[in-house]
Residue frames relative to the residue before (quaternion, step in Angstrom):
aa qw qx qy qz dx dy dz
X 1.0000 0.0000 0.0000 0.0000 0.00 0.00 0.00
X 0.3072 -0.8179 0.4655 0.1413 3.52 -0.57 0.78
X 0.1995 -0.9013 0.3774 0.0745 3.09 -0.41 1.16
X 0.5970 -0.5842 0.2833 0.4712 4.17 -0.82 0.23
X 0.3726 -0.7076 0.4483 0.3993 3.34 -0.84 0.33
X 0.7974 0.0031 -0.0292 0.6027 3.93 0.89 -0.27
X 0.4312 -0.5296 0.5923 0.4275 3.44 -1.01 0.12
X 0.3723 -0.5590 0.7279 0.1379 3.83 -1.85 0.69
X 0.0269 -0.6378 0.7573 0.1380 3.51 -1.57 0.96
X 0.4593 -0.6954 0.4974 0.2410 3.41 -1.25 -0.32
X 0.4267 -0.6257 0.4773 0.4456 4.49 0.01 0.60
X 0.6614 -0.3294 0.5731 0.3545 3.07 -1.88 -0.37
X 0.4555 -0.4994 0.5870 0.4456 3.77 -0.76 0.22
X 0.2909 -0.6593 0.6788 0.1413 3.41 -1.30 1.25
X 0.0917 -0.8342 0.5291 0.1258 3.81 -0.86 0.58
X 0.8473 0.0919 -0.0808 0.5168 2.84 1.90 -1.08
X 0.7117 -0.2361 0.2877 0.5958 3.78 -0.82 -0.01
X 0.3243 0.7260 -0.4958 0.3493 3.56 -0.73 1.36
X 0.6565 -0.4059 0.5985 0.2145 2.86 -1.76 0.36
X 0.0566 -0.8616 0.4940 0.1023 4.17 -0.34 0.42
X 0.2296 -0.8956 0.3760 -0.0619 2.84 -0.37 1.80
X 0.5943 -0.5330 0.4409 0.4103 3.93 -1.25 0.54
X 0.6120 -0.5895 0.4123 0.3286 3.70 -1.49 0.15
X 0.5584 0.4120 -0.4564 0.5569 3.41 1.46 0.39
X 0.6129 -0.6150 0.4075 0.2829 4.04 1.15 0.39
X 0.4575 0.5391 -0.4696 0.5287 3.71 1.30 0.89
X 0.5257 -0.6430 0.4967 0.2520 3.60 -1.11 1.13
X 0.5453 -0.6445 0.4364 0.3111 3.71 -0.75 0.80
X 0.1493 -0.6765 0.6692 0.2689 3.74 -0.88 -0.02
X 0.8771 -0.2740 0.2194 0.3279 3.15 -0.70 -1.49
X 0.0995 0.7823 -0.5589 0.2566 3.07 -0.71 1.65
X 0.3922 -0.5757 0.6739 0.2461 3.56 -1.54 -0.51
X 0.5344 -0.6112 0.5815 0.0523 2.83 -0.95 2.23
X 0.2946 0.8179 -0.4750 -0.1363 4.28 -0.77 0.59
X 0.8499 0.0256 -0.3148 0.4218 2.77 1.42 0.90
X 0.3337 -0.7636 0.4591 0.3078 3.95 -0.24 0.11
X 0.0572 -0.5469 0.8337 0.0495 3.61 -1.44 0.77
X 0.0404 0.5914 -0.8050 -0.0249 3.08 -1.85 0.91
X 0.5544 -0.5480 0.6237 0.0573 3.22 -1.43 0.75
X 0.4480 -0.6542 0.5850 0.1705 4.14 0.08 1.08
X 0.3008 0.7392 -0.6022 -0.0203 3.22 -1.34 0.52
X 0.6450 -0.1082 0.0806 0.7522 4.11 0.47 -1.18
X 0.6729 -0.4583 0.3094 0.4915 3.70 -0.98 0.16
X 0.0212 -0.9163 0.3917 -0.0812 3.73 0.01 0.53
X 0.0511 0.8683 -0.3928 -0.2986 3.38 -1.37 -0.87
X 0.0619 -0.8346 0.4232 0.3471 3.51 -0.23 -0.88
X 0.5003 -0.6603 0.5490 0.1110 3.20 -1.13 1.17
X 0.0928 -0.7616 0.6381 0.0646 3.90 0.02 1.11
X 0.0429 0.8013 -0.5820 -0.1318 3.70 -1.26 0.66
X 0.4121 -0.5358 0.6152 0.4057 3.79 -0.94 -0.22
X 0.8007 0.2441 -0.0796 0.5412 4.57 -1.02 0.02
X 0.9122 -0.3248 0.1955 0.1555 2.83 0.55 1.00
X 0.6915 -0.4126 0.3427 0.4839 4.05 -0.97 0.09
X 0.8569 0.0896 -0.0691 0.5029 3.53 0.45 -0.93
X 0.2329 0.6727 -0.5933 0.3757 3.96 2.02 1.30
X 0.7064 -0.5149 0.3542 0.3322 3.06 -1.91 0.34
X 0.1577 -0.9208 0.2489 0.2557 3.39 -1.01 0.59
X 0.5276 -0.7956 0.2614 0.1429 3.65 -1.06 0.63
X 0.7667 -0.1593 -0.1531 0.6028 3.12 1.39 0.47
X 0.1589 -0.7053 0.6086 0.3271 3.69 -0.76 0.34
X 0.0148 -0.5877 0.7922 0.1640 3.69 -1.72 0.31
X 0.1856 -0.5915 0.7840 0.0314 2.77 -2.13 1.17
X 0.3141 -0.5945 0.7401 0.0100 3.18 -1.37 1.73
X 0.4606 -0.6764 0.5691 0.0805 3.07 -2.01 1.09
X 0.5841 -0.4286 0.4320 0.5371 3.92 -0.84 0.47
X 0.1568 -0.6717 0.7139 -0.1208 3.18 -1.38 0.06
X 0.0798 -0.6907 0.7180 0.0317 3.77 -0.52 1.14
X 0.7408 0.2702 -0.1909 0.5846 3.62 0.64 -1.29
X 0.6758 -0.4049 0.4912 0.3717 3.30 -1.75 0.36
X 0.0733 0.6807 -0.7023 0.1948 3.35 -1.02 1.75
X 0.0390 0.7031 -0.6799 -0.2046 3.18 -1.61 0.55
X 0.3111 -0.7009 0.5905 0.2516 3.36 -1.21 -0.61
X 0.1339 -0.7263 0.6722 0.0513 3.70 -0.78 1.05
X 0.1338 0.7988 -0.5619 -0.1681 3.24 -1.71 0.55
X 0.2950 -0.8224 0.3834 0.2996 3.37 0.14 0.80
X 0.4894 -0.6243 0.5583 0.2429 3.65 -1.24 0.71
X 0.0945 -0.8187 0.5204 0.2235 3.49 -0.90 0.71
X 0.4660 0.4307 -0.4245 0.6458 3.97 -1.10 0.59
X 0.6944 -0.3641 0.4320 0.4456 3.06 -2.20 -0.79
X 0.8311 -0.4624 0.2445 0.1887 3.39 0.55 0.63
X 0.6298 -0.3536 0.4566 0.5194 4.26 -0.61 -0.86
X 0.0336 -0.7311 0.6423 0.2277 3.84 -0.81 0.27
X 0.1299 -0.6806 0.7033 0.1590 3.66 -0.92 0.31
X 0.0587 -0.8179 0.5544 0.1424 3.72 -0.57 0.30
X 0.7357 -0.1678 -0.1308 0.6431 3.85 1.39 0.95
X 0.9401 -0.0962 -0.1892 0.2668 2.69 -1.86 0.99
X 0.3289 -0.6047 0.7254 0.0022 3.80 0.50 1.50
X 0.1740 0.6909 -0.6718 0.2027 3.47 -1.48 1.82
X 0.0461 -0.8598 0.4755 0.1804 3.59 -0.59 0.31
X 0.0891 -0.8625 0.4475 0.2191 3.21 -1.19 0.10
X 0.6764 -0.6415 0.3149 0.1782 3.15 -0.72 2.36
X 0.4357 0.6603 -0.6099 0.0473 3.91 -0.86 0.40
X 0.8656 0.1655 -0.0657 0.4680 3.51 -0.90 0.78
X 0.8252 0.4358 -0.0649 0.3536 3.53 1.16 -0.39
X 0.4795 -0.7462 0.1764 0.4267 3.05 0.38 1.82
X 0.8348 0.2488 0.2471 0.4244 3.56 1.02 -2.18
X 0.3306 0.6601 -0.6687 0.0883 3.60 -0.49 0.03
X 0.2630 -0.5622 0.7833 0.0354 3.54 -2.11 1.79
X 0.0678 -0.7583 0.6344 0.1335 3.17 -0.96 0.41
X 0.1611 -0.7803 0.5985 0.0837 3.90 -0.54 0.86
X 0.0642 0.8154 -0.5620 0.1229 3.05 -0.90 2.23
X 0.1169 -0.8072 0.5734 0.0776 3.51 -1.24 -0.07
């Protein structure tokens, strides 16, 4: 029987330029990004980094306009994005982004 390799939580909805935090509100350290939800808003994006506001970064998503409530999901294949400290984003044009790590 094949079992899971870790259990997956999920951030706080990021809205703004930030640091992306757990559902008890502590900033993430190190982990592996395995999927994104973003929440539609003006045509937009967010810039996900590992170190921080000005750490290297690890993936950009661009979100589309959106009159009606849209989101976009993309799942990570493998184990996913590593971040190895402080997993920050930066917010442009886009209402939301959850990111579901482990």
């Amino acid at each position: 029987m094949p079992t899971m390799q870790y259990d997956v939580l999920a951030t706080q909805p990021l809205t703004l330029t930030g640091p992306f935090l757990n559902q008890q509100g502590v900033a993430i350290q190190r982990t592996r990004i395995k999927t994104i939800y973003a929440i539609n808003g003006t045509a937009g994006s967010v810039v996900i980094r590992a170190g921080g506001a000005s750490g290297t970064i690890l993936i950009t998503v661009n979100t589309s306009a959106s009159t009606a409530a849209g989101y976009t999901i993309i799942p990570l294949p493998g184990e996913g994005i590593l971040c190895e400290s402080d997993l920050h984003g930066t917010v442009t044009g886009t209402t939301s982004m959850t990111l579901i790590y482990g």
